[in-house]
py3Dmol code that shows the C-alpha trace and the ligand (Angstrom):
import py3Dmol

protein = """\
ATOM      1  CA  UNK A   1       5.101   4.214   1.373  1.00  0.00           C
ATOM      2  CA  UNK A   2       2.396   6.575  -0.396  1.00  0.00           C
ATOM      3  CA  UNK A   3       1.294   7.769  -3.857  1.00  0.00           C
ATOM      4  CA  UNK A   4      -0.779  10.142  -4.639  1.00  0.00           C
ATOM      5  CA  UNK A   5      -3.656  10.195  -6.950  1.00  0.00           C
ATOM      6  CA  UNK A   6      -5.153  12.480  -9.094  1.00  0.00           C
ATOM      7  CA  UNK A   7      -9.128  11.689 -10.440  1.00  0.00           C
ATOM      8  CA  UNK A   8      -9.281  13.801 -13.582  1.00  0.00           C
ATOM      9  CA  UNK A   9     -12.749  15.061 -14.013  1.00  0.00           C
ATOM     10  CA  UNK A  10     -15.257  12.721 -11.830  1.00  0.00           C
ATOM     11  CA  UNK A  11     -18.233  14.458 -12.027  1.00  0.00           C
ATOM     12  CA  UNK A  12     -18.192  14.567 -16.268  1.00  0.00           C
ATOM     13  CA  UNK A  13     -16.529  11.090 -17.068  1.00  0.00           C
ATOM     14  CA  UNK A  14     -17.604   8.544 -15.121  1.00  0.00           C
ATOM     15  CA  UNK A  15     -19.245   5.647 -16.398  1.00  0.00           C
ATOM     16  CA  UNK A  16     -20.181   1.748 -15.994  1.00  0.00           C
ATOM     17  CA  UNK A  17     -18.593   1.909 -12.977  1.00  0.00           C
ATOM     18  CA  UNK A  18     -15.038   3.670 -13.995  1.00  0.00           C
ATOM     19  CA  UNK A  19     -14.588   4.743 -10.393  1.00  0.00           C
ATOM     20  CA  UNK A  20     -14.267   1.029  -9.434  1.00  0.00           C
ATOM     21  CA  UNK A  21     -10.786   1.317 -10.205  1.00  0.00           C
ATOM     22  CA  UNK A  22     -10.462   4.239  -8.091  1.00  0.00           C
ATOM     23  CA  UNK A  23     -11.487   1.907  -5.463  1.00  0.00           C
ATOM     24  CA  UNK A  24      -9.500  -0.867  -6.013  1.00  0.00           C
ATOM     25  CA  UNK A  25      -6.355   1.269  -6.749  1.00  0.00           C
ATOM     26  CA  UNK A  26      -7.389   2.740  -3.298  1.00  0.00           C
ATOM     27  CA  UNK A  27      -8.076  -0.772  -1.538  1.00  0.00           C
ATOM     28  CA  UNK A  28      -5.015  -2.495  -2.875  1.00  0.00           C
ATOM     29  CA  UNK A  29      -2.811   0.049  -1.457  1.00  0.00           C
ATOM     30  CA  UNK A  30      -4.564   0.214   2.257  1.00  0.00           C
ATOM     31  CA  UNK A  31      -3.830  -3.589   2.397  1.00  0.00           C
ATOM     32  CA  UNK A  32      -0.428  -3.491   1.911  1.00  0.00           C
ATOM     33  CA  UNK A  33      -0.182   0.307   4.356  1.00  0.00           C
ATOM     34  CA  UNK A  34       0.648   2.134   1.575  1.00  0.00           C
ATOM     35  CA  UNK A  35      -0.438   4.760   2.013  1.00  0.00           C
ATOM     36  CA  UNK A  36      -3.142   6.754  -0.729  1.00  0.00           C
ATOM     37  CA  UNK A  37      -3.371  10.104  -1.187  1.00  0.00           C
ATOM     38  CA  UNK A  38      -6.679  11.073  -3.556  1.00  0.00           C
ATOM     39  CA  UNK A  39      -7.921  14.327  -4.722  1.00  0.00           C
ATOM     40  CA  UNK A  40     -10.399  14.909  -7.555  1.00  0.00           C
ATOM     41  CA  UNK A  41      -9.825  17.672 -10.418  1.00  0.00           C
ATOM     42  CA  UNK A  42     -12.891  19.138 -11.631  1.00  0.00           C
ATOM     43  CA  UNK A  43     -12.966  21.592 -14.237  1.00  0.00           C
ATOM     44  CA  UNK A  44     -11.311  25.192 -14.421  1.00  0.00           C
ATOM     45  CA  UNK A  45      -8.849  23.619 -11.033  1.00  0.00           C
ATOM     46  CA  UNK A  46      -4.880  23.481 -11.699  1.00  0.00           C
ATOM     47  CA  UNK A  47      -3.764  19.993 -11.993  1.00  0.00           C
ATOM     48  CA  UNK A  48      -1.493  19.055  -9.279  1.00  0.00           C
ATOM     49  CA  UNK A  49       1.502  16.859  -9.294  1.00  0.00           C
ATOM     50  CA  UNK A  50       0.780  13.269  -8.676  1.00  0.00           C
ATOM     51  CA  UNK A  51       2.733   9.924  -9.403  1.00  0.00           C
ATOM     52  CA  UNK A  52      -0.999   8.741 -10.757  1.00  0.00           C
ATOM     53  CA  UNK A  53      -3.583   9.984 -12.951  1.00  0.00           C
ATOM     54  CA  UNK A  54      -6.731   8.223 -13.241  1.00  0.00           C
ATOM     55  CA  UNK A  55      -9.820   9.299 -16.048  1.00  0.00           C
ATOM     56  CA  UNK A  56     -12.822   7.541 -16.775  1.00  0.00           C
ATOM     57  CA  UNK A  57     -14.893   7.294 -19.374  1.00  0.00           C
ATOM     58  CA  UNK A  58     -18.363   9.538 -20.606  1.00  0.00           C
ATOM     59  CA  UNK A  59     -20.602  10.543 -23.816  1.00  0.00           C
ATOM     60  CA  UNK A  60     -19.599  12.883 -26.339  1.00  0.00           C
ATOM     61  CA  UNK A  61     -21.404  16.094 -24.967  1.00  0.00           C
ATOM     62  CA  UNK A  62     -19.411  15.427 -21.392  1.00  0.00           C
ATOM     63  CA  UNK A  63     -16.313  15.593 -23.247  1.00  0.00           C
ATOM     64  CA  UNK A  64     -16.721  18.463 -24.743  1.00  0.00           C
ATOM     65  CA  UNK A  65     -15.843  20.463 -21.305  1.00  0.00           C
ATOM     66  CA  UNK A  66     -13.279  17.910 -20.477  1.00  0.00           C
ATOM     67  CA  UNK A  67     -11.381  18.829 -23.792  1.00  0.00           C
ATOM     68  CA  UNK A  68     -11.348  22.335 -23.236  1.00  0.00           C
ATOM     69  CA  UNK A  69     -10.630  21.911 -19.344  1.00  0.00           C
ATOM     70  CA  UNK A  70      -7.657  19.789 -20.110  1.00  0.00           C
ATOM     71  CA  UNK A  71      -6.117  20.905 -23.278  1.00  0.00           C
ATOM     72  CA  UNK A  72      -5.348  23.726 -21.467  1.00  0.00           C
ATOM     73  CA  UNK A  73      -3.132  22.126 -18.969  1.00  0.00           C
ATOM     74  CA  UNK A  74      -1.538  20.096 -21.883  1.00  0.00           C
ATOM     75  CA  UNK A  75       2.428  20.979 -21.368  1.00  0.00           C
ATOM     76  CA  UNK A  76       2.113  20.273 -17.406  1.00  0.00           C
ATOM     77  CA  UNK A  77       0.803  16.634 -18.423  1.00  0.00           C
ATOM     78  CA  UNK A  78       3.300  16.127 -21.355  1.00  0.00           C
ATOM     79  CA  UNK A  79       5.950  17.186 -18.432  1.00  0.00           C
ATOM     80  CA  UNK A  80       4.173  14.598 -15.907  1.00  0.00           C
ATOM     81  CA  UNK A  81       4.189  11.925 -18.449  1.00  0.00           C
ATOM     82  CA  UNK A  82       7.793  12.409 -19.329  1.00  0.00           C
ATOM     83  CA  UNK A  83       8.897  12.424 -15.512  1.00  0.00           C
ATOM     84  CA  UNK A  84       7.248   9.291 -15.392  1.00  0.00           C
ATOM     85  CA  UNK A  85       3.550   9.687 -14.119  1.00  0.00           C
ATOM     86  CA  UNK A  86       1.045   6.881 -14.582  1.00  0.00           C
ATOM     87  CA  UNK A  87      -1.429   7.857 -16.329  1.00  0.00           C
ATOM     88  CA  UNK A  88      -4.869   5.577 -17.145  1.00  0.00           C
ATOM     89  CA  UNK A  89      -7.576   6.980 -19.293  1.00  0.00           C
ATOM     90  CA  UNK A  90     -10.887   4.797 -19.934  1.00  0.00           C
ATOM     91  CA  UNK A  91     -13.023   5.224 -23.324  1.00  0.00           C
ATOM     92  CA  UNK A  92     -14.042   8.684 -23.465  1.00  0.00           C
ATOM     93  CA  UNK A  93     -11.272  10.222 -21.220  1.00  0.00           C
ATOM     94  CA  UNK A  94      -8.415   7.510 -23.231  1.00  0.00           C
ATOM     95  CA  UNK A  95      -9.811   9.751 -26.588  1.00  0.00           C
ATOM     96  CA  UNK A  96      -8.917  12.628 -24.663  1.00  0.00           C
ATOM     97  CA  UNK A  97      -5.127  11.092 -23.930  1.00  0.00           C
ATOM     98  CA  UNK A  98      -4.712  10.977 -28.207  1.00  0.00           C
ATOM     99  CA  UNK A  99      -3.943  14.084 -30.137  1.00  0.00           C
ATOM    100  CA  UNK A 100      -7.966  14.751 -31.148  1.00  0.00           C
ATOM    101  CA  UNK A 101     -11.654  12.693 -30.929  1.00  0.00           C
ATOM    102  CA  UNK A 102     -13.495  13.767 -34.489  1.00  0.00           C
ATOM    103  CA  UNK A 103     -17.421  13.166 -33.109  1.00  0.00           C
ATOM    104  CA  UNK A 104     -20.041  12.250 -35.645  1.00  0.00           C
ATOM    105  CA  UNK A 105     -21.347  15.762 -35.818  1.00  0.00           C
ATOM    106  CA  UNK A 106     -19.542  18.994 -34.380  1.00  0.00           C
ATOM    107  CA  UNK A 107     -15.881  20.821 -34.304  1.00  0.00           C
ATOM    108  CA  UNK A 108     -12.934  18.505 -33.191  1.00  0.00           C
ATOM    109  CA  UNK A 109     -12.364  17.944 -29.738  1.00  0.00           C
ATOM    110  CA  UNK A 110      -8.495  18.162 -28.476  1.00  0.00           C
ATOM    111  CA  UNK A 111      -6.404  16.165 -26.602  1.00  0.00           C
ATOM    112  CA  UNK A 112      -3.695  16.557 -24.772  1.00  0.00           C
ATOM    113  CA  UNK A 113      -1.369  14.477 -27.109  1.00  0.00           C
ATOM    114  CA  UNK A 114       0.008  11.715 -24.400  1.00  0.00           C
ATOM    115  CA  UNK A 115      -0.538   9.445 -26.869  1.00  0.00           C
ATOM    116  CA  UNK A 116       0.337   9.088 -30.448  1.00  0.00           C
ATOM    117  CA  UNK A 117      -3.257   8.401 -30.593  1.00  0.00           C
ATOM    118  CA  UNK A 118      -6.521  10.063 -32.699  1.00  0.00           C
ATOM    119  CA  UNK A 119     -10.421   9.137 -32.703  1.00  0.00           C
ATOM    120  CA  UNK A 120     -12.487   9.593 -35.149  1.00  0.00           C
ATOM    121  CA  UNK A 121     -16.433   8.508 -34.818  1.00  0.00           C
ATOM    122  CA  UNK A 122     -17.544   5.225 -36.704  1.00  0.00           C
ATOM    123  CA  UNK A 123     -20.854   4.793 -38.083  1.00  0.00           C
ATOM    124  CA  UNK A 124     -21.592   1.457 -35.868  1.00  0.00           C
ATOM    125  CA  UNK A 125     -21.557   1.266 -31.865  1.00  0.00           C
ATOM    126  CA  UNK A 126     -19.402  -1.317 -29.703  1.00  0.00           C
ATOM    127  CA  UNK A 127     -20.907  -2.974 -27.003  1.00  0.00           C
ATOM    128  CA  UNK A 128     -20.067  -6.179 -25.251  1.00  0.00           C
ATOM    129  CA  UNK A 129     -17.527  -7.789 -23.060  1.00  0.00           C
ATOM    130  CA  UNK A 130     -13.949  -7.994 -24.291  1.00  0.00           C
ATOM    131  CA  UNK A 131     -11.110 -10.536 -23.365  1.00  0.00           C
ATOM    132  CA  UNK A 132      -7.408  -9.181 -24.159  1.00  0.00           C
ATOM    133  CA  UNK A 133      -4.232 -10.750 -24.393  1.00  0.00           C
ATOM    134  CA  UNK A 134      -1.009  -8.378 -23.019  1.00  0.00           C
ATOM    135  CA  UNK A 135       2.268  -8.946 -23.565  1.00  0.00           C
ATOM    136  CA  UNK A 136       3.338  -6.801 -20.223  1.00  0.00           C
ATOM    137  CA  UNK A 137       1.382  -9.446 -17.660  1.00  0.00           C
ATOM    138  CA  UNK A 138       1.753 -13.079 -16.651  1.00  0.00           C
ATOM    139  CA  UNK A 139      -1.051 -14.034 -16.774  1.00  0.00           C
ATOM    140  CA  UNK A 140      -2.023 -11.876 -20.145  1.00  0.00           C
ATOM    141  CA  UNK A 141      -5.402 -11.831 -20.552  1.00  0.00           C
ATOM    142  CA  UNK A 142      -7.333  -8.382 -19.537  1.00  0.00           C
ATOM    143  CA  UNK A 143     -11.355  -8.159 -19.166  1.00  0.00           C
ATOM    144  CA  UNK A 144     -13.736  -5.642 -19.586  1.00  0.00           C
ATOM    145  CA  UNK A 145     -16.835  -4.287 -20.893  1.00  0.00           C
ATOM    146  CA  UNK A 146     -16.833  -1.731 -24.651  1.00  0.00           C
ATOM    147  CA  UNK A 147     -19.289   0.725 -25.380  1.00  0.00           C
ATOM    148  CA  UNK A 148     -18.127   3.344 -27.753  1.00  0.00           C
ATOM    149  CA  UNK A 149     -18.379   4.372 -31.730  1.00  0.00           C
ATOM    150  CA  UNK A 150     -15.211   6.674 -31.609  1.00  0.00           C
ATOM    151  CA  UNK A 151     -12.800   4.448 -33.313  1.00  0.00           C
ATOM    152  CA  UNK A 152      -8.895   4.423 -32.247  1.00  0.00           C
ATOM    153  CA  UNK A 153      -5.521   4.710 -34.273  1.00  0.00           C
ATOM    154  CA  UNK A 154      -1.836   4.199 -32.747  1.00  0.00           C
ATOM    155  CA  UNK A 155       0.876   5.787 -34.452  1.00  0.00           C
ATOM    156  CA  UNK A 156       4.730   5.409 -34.278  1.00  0.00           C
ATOM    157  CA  UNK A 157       6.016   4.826 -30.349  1.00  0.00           C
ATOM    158  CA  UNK A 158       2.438   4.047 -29.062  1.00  0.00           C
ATOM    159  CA  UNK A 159       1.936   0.428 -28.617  1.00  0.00           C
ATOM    160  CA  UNK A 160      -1.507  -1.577 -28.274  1.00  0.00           C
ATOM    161  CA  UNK A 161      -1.998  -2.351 -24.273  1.00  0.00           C
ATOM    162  CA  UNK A 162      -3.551  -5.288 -25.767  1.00  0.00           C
ATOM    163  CA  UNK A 163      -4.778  -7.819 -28.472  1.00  0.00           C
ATOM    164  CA  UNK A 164      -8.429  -8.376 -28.700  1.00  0.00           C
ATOM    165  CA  UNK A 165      -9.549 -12.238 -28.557  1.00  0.00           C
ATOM    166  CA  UNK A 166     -13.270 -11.097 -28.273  1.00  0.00           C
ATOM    167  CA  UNK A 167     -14.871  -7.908 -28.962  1.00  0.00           C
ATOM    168  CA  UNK A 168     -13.566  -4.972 -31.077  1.00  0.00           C
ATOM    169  CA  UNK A 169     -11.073  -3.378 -28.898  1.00  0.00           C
ATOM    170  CA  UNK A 170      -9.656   0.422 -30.389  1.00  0.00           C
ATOM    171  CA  UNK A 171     -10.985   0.141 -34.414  1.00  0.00           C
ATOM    172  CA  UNK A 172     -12.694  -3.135 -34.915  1.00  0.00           C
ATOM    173  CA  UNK A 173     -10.288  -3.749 -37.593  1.00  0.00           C
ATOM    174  CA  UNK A 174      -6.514  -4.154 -36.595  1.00  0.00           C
ATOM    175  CA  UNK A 175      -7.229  -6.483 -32.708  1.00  0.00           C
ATOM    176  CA  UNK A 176      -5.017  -3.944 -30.746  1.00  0.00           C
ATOM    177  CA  UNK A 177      -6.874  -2.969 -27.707  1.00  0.00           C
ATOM    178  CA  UNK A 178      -5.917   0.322 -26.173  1.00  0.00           C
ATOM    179  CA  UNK A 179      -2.486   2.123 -26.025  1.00  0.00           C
ATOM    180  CA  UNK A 180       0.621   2.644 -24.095  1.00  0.00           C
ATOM    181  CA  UNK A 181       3.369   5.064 -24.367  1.00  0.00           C
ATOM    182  CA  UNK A 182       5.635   5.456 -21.239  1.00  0.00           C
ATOM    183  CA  UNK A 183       3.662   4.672 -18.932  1.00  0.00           C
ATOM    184  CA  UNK A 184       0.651   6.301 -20.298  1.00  0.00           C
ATOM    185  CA  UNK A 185      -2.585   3.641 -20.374  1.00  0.00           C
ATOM    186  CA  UNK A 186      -5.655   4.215 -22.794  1.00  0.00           C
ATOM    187  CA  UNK A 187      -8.341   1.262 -22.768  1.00  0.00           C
ATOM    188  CA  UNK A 188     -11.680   0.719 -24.378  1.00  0.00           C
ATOM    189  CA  UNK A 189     -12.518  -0.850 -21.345  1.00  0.00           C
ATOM    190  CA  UNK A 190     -14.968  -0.347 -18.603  1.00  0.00           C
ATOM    191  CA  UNK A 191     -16.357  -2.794 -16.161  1.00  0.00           C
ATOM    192  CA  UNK A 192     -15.000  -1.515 -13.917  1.00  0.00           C
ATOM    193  CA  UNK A 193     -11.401  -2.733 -15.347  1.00  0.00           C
ATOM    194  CA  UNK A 194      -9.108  -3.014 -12.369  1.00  0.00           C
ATOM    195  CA  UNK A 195     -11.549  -4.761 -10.253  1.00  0.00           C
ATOM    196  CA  UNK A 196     -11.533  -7.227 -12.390  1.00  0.00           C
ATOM    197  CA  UNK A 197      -8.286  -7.176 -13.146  1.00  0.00           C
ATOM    198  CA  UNK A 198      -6.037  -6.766 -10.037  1.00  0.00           C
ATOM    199  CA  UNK A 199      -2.792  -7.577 -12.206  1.00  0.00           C
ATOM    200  CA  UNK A 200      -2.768  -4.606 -14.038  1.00  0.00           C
ATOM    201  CA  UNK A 201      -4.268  -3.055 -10.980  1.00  0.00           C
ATOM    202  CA  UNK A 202      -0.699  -4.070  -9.392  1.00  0.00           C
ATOM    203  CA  UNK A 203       1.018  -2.948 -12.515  1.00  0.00           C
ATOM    204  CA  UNK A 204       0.088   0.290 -12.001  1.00  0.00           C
ATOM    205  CA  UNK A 205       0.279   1.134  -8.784  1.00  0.00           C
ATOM    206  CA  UNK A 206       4.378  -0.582  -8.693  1.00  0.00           C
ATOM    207  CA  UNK A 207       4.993   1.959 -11.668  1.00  0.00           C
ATOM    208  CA  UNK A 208       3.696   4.571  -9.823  1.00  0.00           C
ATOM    209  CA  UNK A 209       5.631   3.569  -6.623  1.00  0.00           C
ATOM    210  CA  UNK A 210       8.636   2.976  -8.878  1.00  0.00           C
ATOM    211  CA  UNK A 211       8.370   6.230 -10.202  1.00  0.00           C
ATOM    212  CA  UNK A 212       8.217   7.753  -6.767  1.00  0.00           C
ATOM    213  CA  UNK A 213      10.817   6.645  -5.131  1.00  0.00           C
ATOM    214  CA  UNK A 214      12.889   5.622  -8.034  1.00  0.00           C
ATOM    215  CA  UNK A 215      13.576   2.200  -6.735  1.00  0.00           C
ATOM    216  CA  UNK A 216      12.875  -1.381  -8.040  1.00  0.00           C
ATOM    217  CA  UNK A 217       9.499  -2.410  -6.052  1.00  0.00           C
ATOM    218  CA  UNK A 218       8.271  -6.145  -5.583  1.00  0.00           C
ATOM    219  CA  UNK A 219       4.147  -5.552  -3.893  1.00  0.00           C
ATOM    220  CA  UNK A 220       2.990  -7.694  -1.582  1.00  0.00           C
ATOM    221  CA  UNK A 221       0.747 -10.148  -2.702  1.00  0.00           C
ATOM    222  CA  UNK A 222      -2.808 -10.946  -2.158  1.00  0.00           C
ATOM    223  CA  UNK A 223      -5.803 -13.093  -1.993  1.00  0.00           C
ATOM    224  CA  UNK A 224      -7.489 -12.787  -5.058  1.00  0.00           C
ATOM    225  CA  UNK A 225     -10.222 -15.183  -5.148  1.00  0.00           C
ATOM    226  CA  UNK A 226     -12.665 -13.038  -5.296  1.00  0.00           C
ATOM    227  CA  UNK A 227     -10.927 -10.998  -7.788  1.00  0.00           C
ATOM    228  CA  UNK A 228     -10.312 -14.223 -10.102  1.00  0.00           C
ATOM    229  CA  UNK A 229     -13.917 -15.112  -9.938  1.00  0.00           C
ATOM    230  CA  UNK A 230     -15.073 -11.937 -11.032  1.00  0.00           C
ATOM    231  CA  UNK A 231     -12.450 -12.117 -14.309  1.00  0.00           C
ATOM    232  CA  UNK A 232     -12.701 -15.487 -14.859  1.00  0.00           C
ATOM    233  CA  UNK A 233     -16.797 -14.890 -15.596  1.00  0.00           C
ATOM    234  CA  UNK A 234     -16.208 -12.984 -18.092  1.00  0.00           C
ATOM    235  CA  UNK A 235     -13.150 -14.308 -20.041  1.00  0.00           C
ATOM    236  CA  UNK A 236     -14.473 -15.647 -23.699  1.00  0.00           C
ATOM    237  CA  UNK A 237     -17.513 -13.718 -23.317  1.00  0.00           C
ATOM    238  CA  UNK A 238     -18.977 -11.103 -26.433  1.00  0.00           C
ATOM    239  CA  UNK A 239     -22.042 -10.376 -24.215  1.00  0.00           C
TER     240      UNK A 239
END
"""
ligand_1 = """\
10
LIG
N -17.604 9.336 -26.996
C -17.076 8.079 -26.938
C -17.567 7.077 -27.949
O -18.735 6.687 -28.001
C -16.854 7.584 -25.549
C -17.793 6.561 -24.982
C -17.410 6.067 -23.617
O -16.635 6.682 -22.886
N -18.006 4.966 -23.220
O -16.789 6.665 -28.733
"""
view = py3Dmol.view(width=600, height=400)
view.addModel(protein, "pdb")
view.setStyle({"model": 0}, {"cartoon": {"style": "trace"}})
view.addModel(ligand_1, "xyz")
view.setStyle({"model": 1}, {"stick": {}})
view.zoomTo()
view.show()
């Protein structure tokens, strides 16, 4: 088997270690042979089909060139998403997934509308570690590090990814943590995330074989000691 891979925008969004889950995406699939097929997108390039999308997280002024970059290829996405793409957007780049991200100062940036989802700057900055609870997983509890002020809203279809148990999560207010639509993922977190979290890494990369060849898969599974200590460190932590 094989997927293919698309890293939207490495060279502006990438942060705390966001491609991490390029890597484990990558690693996980070599271990079972599947085979992984990665290109990067950088800015003014035509997007090309892939069964996943990966984009990682960055500061305000990096998304600024993002937004433009990626609100023009807006309908090929919306048609990606709705063929069933896996998309996974972290922090700055998840903003980008919503309709708009309102920064403290300056015009509106636009998203690409995957999510019922908009951003508007808070006055106070999240940092720490975050544990999650996921209603998708078995075990449900998601890791991973915040660092943002843009604060998230979900609207109608778009579902938390998770509930925040520590930390802040999307708005501080309501607990959800992140968003899901299809199988569209925004998160808050960082970390990296799927490192630390091979479930969801495994989630992700069965939707996007599933979505390939349009077949029920069951992955093979693996060691995940290593993994497990690494998540396990951090579960219950703010800081
Ligand atoms: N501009 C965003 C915020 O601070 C994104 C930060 C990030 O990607 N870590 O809200």
């Amino acid at each position: 088997m094989k997927i293919s891979v698309g890293h939207l925008y490495p060279k502006q969004l990438n942060l705390y270690g966001d491609l991490g889950n390029i890597i484990t995406l990558k690693k996980r699939c070599e271990w079972r042979d599947i085979e992984f097929d990665y290109c990067e997108i950088n800015l003014g390039e035509d997007i090309p089909e892939s069964d996943l999308y990966f984009i990682g997280g960055g500061q305000d002024k990096e998304q600024i060139d993002v937004s433009k970059a990626m609100y023009l290829q807006k309908d090929f996405l919306l048609s990606q998403r709705d063929k069933g793409a896996v998309f996974l957007g972290i922090c700055g780049g998840y903003q980008l997934f919503g309709h708009y991200y309102q920064p403290f100062e300056g015009e509106k940036l636009l998203g690409v509308s995957l999510l019922d989802a908009y951003t508007v700057a808070g006055k106070k900055r999240f940092i720490g570690n975050v544990t999650a609870k996921s209603d998708f997983l078995t075990p449900d509890t998601i890791v991973g590090f915040e660092n943002h002020s843009g604060l998230t809203y979900l609207q109608n279809e778009t579902k938390p990814l998770a509930f925040v148990t520590v930390g802040n999560g999307n708005n501080g207010k309501d607990k959800t943590e992140g968003a899901r639509y299809k199988n569209v993922f925004g998160t808050y977190l960082h970390g990296s995330l799927l490192p630390k979290n091979p479930l969801l890494a495994d989630y992700l990369i069965t939707l996007a074989l599933e979505k390939k060849y349009q077949d029920k898969i069951v992955l093979k599974k693996l060691n995940d000691e290593i993994e497990y200590s690494a998540h396990n460190s951090v579960v219950g932590k703010a800081y």
